[in-house]
Each structure stands twice: as C-alpha cells, then as structure tokens.
C-alpha positions as a printed Julia matrix, in Angstrom:
61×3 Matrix{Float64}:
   0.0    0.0     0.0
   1.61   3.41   -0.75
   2.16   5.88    2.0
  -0.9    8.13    1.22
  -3.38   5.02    0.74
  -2.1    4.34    3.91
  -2.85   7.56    5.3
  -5.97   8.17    3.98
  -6.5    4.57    5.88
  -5.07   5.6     9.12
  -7.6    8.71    8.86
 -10.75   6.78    8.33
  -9.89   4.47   11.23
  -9.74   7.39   13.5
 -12.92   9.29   12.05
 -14.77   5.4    12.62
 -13.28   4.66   15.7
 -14.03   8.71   17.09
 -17.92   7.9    16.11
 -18.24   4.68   17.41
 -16.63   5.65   20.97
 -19.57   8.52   20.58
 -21.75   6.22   19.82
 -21.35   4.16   23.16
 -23.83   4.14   25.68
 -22.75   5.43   29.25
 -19.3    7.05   28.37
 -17.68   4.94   30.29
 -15.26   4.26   27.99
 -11.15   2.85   28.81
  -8.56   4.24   27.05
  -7.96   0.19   26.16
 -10.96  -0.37   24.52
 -10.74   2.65   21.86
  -7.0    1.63   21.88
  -8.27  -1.87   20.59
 -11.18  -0.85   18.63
  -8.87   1.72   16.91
  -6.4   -1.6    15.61
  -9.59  -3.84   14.74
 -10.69  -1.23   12.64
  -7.57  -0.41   11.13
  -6.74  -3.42   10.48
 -10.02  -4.4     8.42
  -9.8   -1.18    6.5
  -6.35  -2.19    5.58
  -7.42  -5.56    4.5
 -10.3   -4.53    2.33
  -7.43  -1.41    0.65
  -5.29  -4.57   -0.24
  -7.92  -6.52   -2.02
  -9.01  -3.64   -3.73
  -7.76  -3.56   -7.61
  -5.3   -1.15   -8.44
  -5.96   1.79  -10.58
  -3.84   0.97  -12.63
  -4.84  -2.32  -13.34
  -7.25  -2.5   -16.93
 -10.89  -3.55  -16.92
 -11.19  -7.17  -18.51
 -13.52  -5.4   -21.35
C-alpha cells in the first residue's frame, strides 16, 4: 500500500473509531478499549485497501 493510501486509511480508522466511541452508551469508555477498537478497525480497512484492484490495473472489457 503506498504511503498516502495508507494515510488516507489511518484517517478513516480514526474518524470510525471517534464515532463509534460517541456512539457508546454510558461514556464509560477505557482508554484500552478505543485503543483496541482503533487496531480492529484499522486493520479491516487495511485488509479490504489490499484486495481492492489497483488503478492501474485494466478492466477485462
């Protein structure tokens, strides 16, 4: 993945993981858990970025 893929990754893990610590009922929320939530979702975002088909890459037309 090139470094602003990556970025753009690392961003949208941190906009998803900001809403979904919002999101939580009760606010009591440990520095742990949006510390772990923050890899899981950065780490499926990254996944899904690697499977995706390069620009580059031409349409089988």
């Amino acid at each position: 993945m090139s470094r602003e893929s990556d970025w753009h990754v690392f961003d949208k893990a941190v906009e998803l993981t900001a809403s979904a610590v919002r999101g939580t009922a009760g606010g009591d929320v440990t520095p742990s858990f949006v510390a772990e939530l923050f890899r899981e979702v950065h780490e499926a975002l990254t996944k899904a970025v690697e499977r995706m088909p390069h620009r580059e890459a031409k349409t089988g037309f």
